[in-house]
C-alpha positions as CSV (number, residue, x, y, z in Angstrom):
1,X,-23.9,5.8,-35.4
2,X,-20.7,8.0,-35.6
3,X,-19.0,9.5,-32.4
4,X,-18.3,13.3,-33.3
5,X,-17.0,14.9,-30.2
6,X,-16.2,13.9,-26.9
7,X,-19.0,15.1,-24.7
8,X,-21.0,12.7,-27.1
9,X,-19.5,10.0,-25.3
10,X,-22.8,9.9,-22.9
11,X,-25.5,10.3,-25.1
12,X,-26.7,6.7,-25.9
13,X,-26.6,6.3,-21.8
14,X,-28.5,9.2,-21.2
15,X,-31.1,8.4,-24.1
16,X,-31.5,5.0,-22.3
17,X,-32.1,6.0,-18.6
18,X,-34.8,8.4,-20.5
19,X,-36.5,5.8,-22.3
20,X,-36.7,4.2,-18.6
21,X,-37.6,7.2,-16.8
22,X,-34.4,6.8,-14.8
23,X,-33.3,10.1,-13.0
24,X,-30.3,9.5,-11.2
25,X,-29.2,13.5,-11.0
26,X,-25.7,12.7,-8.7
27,X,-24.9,9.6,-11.5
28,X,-25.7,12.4,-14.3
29,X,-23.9,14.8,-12.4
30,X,-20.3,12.8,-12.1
31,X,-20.4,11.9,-16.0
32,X,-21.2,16.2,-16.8
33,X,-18.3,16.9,-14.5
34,X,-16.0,14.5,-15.9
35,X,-16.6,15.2,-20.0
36,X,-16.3,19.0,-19.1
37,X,-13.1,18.1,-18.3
38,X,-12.0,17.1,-21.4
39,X,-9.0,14.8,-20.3
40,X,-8.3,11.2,-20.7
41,X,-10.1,9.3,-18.3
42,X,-8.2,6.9,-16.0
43,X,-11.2,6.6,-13.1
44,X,-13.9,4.6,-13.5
45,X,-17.1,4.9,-11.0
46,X,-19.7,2.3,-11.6
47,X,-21.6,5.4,-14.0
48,X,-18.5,5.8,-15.8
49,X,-18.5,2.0,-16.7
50,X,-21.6,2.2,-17.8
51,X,-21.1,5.1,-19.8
52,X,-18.4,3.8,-22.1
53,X,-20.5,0.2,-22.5
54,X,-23.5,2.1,-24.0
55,X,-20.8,4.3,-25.6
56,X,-19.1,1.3,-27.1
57,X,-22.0,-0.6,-28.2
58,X,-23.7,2.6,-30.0
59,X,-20.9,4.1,-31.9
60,X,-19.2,2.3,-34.3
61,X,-16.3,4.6,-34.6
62,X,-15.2,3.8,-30.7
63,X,-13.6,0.9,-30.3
64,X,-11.8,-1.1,-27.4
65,X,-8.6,-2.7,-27.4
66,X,-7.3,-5.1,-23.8
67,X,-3.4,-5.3,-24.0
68,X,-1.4,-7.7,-21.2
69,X,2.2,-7.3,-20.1
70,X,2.5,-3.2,-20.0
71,X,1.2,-0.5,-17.3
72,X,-1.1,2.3,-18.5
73,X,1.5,5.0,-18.5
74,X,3.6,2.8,-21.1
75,X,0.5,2.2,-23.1
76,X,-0.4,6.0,-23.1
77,X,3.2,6.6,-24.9
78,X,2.7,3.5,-27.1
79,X,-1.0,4.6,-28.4
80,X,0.5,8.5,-28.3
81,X,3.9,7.6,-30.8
82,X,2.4,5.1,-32.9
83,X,-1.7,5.5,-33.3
84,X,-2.0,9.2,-32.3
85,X,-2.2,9.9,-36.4
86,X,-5.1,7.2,-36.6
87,X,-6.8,7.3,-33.1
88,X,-8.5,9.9,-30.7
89,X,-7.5,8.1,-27.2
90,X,-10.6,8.2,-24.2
91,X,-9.5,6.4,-21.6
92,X,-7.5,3.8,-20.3
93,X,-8.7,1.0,-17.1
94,X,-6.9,-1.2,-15.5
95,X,-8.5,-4.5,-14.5
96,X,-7.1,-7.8,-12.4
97,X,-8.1,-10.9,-12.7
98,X,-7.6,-14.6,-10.5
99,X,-6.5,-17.8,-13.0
100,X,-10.7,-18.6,-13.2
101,X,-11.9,-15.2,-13.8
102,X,-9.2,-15.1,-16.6
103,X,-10.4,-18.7,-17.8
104,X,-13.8,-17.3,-18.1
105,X,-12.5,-14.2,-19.7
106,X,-10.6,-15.7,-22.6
107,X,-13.1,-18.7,-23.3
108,X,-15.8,-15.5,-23.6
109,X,-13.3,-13.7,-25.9
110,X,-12.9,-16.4,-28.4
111,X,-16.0,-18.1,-28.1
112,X,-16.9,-17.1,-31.4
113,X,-13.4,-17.2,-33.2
114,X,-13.0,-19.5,-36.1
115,X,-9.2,-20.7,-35.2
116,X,-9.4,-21.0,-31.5
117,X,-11.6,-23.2,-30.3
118,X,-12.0,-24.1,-26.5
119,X,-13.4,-27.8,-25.8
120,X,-12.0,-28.3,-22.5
121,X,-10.7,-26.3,-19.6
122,X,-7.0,-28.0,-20.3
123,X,-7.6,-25.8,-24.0
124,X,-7.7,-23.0,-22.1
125,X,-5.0,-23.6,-19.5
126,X,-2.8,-24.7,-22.0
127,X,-3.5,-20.9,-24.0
128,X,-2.6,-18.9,-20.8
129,X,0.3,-20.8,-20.4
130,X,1.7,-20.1,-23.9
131,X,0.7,-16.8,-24.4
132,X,1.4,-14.4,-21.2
133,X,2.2,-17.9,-18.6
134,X,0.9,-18.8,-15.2
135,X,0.2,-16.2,-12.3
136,X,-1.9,-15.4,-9.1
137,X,-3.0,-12.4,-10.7
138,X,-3.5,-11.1,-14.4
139,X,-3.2,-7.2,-14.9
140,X,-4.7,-5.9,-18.1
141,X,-4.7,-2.1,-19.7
142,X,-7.8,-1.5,-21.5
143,X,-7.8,1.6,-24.0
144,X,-10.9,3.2,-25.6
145,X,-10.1,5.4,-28.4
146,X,-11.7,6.7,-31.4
147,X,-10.6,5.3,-35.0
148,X,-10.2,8.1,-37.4
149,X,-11.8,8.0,-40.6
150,X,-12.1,4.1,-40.2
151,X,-8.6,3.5,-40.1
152,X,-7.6,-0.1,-39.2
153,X,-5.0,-0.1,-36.3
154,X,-4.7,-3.5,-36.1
155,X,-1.4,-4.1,-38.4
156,X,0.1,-1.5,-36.0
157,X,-0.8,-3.7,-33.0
158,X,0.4,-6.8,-34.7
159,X,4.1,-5.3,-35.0
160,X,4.1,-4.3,-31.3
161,X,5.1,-8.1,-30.3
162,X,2.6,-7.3,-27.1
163,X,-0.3,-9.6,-26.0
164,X,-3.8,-7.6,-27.4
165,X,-7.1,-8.6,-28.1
166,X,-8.5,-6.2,-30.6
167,X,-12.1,-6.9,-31.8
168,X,-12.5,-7.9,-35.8
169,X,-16.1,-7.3,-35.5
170,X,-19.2,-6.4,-33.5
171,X,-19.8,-9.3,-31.7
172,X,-16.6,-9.4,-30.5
173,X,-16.4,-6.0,-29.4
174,X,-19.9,-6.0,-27.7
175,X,-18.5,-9.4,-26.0
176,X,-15.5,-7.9,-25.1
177,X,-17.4,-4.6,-23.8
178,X,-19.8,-6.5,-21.5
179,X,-16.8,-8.3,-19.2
180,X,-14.9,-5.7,-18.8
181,X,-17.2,-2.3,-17.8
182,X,-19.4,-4.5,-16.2
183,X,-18.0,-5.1,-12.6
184,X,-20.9,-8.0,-12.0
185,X,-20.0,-9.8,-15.0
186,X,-16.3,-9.6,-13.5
187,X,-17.7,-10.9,-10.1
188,X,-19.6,-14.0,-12.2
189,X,-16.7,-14.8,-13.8
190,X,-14.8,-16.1,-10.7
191,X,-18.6,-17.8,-9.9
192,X,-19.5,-19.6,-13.2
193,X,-18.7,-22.5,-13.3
194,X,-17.2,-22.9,-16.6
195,X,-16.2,-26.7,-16.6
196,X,-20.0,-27.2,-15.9
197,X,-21.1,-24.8,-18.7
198,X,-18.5,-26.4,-21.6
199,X,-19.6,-29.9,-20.5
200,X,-22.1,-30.3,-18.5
201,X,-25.7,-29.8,-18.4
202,X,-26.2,-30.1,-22.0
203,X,-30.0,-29.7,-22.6
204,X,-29.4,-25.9,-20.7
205,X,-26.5,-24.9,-23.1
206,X,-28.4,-25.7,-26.2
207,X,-31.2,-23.4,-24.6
208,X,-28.8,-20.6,-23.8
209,X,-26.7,-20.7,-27.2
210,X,-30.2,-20.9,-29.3
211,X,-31.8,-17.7,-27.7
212,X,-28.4,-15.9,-27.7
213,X,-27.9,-16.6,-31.6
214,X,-31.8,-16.1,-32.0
215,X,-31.1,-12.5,-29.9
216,X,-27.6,-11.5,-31.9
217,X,-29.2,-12.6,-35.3
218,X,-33.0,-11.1,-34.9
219,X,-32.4,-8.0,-32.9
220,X,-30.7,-5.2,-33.1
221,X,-28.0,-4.7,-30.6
222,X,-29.1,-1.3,-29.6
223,X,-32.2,-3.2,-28.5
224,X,-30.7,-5.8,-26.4
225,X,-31.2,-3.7,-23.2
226,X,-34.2,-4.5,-22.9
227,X,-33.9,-8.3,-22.9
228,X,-32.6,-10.2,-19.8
229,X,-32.9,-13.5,-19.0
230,X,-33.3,-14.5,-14.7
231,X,-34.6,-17.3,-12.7
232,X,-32.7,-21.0,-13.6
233,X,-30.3,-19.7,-15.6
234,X,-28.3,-18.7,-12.5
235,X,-28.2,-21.8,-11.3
236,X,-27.3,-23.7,-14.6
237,X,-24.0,-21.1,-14.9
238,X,-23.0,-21.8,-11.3
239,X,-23.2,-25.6,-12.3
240,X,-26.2,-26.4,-9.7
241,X,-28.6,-27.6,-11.9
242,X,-30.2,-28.2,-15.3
243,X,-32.7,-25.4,-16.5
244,X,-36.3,-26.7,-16.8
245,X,-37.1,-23.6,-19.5
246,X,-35.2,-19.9,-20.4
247,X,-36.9,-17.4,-18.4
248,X,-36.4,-13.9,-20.5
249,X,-37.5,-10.6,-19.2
250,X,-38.5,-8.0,-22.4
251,X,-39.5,-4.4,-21.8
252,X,-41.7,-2.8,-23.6
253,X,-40.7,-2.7,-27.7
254,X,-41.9,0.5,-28.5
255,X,-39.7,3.4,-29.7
256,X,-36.8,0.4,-31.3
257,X,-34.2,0.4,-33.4
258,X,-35.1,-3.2,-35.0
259,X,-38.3,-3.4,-37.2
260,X,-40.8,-5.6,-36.2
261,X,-39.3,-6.1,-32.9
262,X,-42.1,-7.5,-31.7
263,X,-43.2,-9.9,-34.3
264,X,-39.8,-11.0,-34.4
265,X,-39.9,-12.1,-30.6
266,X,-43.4,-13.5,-31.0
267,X,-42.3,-16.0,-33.9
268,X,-38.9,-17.0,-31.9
269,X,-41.7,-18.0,-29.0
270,X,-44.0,-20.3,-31.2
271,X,-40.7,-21.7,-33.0
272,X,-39.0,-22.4,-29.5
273,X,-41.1,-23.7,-26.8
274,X,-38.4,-24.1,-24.2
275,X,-38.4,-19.7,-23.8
276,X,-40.9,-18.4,-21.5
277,X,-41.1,-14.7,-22.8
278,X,-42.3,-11.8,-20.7
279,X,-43.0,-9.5,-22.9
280,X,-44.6,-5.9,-21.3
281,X,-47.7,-4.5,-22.8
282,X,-48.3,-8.3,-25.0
283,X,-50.6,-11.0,-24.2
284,X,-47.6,-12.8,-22.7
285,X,-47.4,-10.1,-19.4
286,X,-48.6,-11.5,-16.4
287,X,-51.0,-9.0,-15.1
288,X,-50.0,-9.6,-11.3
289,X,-46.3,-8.1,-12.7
290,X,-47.5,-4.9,-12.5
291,X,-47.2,-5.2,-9.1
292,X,-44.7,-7.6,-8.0
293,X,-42.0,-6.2,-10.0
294,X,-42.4,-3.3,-7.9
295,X,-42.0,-5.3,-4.6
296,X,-39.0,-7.6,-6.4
297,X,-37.7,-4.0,-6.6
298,X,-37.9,-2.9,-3.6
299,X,-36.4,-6.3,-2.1
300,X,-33.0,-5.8,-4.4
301,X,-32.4,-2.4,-2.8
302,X,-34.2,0.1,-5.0
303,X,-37.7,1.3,-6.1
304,X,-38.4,0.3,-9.7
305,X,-37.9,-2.5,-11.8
306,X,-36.3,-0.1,-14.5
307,X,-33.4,0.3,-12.2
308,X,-32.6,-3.5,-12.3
309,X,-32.6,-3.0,-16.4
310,X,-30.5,0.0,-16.5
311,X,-28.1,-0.4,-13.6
312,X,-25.2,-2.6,-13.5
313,X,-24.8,-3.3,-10.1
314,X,-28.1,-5.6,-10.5
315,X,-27.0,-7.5,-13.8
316,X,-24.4,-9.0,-15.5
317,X,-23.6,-10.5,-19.1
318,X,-22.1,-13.8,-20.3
319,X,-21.1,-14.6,-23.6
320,X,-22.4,-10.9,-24.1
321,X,-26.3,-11.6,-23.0
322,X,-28.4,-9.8,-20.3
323,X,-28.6,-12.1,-17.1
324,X,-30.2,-10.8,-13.7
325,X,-27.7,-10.6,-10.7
326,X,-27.9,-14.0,-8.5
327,X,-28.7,-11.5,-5.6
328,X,-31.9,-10.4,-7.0
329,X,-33.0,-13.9,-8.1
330,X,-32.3,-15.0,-4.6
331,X,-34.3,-12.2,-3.5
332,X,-37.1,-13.3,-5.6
333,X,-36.9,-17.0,-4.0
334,X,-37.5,-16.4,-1.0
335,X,-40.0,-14.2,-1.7
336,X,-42.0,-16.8,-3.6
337,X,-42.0,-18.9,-0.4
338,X,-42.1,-22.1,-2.2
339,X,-40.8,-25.6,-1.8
340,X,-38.7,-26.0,-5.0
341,X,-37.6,-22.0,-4.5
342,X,-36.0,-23.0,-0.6
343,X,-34.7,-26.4,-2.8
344,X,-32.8,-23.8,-4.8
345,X,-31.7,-21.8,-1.6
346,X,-30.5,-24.6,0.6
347,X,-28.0,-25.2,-2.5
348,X,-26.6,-21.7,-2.7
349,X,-26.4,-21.5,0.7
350,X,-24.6,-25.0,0.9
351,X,-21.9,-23.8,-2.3
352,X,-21.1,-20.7,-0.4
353,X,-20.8,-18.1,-3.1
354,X,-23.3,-15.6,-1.9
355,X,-23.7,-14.7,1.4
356,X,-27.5,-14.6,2.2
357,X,-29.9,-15.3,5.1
358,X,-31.8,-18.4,4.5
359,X,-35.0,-17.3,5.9
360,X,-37.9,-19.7,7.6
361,X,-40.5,-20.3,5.4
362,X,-44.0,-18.5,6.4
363,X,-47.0,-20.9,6.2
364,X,-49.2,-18.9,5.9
365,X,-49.6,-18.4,2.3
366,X,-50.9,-15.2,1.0
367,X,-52.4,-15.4,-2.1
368,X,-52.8,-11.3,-3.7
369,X,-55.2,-9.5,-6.5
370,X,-55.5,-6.6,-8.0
371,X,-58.4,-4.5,-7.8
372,X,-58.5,-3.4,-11.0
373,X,-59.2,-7.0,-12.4
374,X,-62.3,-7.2,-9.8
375,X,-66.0,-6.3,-10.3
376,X,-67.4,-4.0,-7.7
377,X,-70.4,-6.3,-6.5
378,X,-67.9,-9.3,-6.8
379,X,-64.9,-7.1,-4.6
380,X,-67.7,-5.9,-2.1
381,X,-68.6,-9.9,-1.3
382,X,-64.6,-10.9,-1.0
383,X,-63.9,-8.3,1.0
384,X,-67.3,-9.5,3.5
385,X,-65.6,-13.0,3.5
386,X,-61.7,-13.8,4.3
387,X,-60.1,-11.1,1.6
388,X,-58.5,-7.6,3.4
389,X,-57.1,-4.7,1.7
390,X,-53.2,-5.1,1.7
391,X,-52.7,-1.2,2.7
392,X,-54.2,1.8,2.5
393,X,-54.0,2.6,-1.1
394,X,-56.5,-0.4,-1.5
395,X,-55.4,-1.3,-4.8
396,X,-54.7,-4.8,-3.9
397,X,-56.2,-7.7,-2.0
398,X,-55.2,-10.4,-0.2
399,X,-56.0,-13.6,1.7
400,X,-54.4,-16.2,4.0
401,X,-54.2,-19.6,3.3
402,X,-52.8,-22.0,6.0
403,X,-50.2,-24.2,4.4
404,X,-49.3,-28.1,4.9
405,X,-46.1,-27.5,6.2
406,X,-45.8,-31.5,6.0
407,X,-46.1,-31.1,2.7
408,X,-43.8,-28.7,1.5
409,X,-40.7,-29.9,4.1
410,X,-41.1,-33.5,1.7
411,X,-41.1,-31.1,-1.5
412,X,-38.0,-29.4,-0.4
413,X,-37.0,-33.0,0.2
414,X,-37.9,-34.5,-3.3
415,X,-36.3,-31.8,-4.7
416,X,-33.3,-31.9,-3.2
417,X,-32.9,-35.6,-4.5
418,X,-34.4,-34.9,-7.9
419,X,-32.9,-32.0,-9.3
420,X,-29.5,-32.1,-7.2
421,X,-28.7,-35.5,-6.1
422,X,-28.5,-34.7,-2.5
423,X,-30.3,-37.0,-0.2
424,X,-31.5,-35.3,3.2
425,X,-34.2,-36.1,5.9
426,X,-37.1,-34.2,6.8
427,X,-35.8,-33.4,9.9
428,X,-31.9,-32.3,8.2
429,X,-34.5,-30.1,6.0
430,X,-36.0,-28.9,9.7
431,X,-32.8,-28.5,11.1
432,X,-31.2,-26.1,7.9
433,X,-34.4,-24.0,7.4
434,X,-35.2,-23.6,11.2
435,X,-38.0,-24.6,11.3
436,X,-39.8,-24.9,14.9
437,X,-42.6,-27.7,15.8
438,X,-45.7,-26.4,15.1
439,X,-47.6,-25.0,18.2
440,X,-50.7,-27.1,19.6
441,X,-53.9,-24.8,20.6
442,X,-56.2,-26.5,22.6
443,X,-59.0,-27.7,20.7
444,X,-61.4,-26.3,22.6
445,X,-60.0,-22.7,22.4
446,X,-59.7,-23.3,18.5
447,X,-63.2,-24.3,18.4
448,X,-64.0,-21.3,20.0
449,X,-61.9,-18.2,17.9
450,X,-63.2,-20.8,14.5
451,X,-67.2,-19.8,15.9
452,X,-66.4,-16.4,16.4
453,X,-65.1,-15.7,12.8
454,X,-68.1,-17.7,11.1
455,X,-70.2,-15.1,13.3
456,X,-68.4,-12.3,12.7
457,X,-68.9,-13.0,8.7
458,X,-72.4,-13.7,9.4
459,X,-72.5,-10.4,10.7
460,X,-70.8,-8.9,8.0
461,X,-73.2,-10.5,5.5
462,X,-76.3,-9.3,7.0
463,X,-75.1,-5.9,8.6
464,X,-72.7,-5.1,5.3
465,X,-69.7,-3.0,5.0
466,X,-70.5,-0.9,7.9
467,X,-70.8,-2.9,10.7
């Protein structure tokens, strides 16, 4: 797809928030305001980000160039006297980056570039070193600019003498896009562990590098919105632990630019056991999604599950895939209210990355149905025994289940040993988690409220729904 003119520049964005019913009218409204304008764009709001990543990845016309070692106004005259003929200039950002962000930014750049190869982090160091040396902080220019009837700046660049990264091809420019108007990928960058990710952990990189050449090779990029991988993958890329399986998240394939989408995706499952697809409107959606993606939703900060797809402040990319923010995973951990999930917590918590309140665990476990998946006669009889409506829109159920909180303190424990090498006590776990001794009702009070209940469904059995 061609860029014609400049207002076009939000049209694949636009298209996309439509195809997730996303209606964002003060987001829409700062990107109308700012392409009536008409003038080269040197602020960039999250919406504006996103924008020019959508921009970039849809048009094959714009393209993206990162140049070290010059301030924007220098770059303006330096694009302006020697590619104005060739180029149609956008905008130019500015971004700064620590010594590890800028490690994980250069071994993402090159990653797939056939004469520099990164093995080891002193590869790397050694590369900053020689090409722009050793600082605190790295300022880059970024400039997005139209190429005129194709036209190859790149020989231009070369003769500059400046330090530039100018992408030879898609991959590169969709990796290079997905660091830098992303400002979660930035974050991650200064949180991956990178040491961890070139050497460590094996089994999980071969997983990762498989489904991202599987996702590059079988599906269009256009269509790579609606893929994102969440859950372990998190904690592999912050070096915590190995991934058991690839959790990937896929929307709905309908209405695609690749053919076959979907048969595509099912044959990567059956040849690749180690990916745990969720695929919407397929055999392979969890029916009880429908709901909790709603409430996952809701916990992150907003009200639909789309809006964790289409906004950036609740994903990131690395190596130029999809990946759920760590603050909605953890979000989703504590939610689940198990054993291995508070394993997982205790270890974020204990690294310090993310600032979250390690919550108590409830046990009381509430175990939830839909009513749509329930016969009428079969609902009528749960609902006389132990299941309640959840609210008033009674289209769930739910019941209470009293946990062995024994039990799941030695999980956490086990865990903790198995999958991170940390040995604790039961009563360290106790102690981190908060958790209280258990009260003591007198056993001939609980006998008493434990006959009333069996009564009261008695009651509700003979009497019915009205009683």
């Amino acid at each position: 797809m061609k860029l014609k003119k400049f207002n076009d520049l939000s049209i694949p964005l636009f298209n996309k928030w439509k195809n997730y019913n996303y209606n964002n009218f003060e987001r829409r409204s700062t990107i109308d305001t700012l392409l009536n304008k008409k003038k080269l764009i040197v602020k960039f709001k999250s919406v504006v980000n996103e924008m020019f990543l959508d921009a970039l990845i849809n048009y094959d016309n714009l393209n993206v160039t990162i140049f070290y070692g010059i301030s924007n106004l220098k770059l303006f005259e330096f694009i302006a006297n020697n590619l104005g003929e060739y180029t149609t200039l956008y905008g130019i950002k500015e971004i700064s980056l620590n010594h590890k962000q800028l490690q994980a930014f250069f071994y993402q750049l090159y990653y797939e570039d056939k004469f520099i190869k990164f093995r080891k982090m002193k590869d790397i160091d050694e590369y900053i070193t020689k090409k722009i040396g050793n600082r605190k902080v790295y300022k880059f220019n970024i400039a997005i600019f139209k190429n005129k009837n194709g036209y190859d700046v790149n020989p231009i660049l070369k003769k500059s003498g400046m330090f530039y990264f100018y992408p030879k091809n898609r991959l590169e420019k969709i990796i290079l896009t997905t660091m830098v108007f992303n400002h979660k990928s930035l974050e991650m960058m200064s949180k991956i562990d990178l040491k961890g990710f070139i050497g460590k952990f094996k089994n999980s990189k071969v997983f990762f590098l498989k489904y991202r050449k599987m996702l590059f090779e079988k599906i269009k990029h256009q269509d790579h919105h609606k893929f994102m991988l969440f859950s372990s993958i998190n904690l592999y890329l912050l070096g915590l632990r190995e991934m058991s399986d690839l959790d990937v998240y896929v929307d709905i394939l309908e209405n695609v630019e690749t053919k076959n989408a979907l048969d595509k995706v099912m044959n990567i499952k059956k040849d690749n056991d180690y990916i745990d697809f969720s695929i919407k409107g397929t055999e392979l959606w969890k029916p009880y999604w429908n709901i909790w993606l709603k409430e996952w939703a809701r916990l992150c900060g907003t009200f639909s599950f789309n809006n964790i797809l289409v906004d950036t402040q609740f994903h990131y990319y690395w190596c130029g895939v999809k990946i759920i923010s760590m603050e909605c995973d953890i979000q989703r951990r504590i939610a689940r209210n198990r054993p291995r999930a508070y394993g997982d917590l205790i270890m974020l918590k204990r690294g310090g990355l993310f600032n979250f309140r390690l919550t108590t665990p409830n046990f009381i476990k509430k175990e939830f149905k839909p009513v749509c998946d329930i016969e009428e006669n079969e609902l009528n009889e749960m609902l006389r025994c132990e299941w309640k409506y959840k609210d008033k829109k009674q289209i769930e159920i739910f019941k209470e289940e009293k946990i062995d909180r024994t039990r799941f303190i030695s999980t956490i424990k086990w865990w903790l040993k198995e999958k991170y090498q940390f040995e604790v006590t039961v009563n360290d776990v106790k102690d981190i988690l908060n958790i209280r001794p258990e009260k003591k009702i007198n056993k001939l009070k609980q006998e008493k409220i434990e006959f009333k209940k069996r009564m009261l469904k008695i009651k509700k059995k003979i009497i019915g729904d009205y009683f």
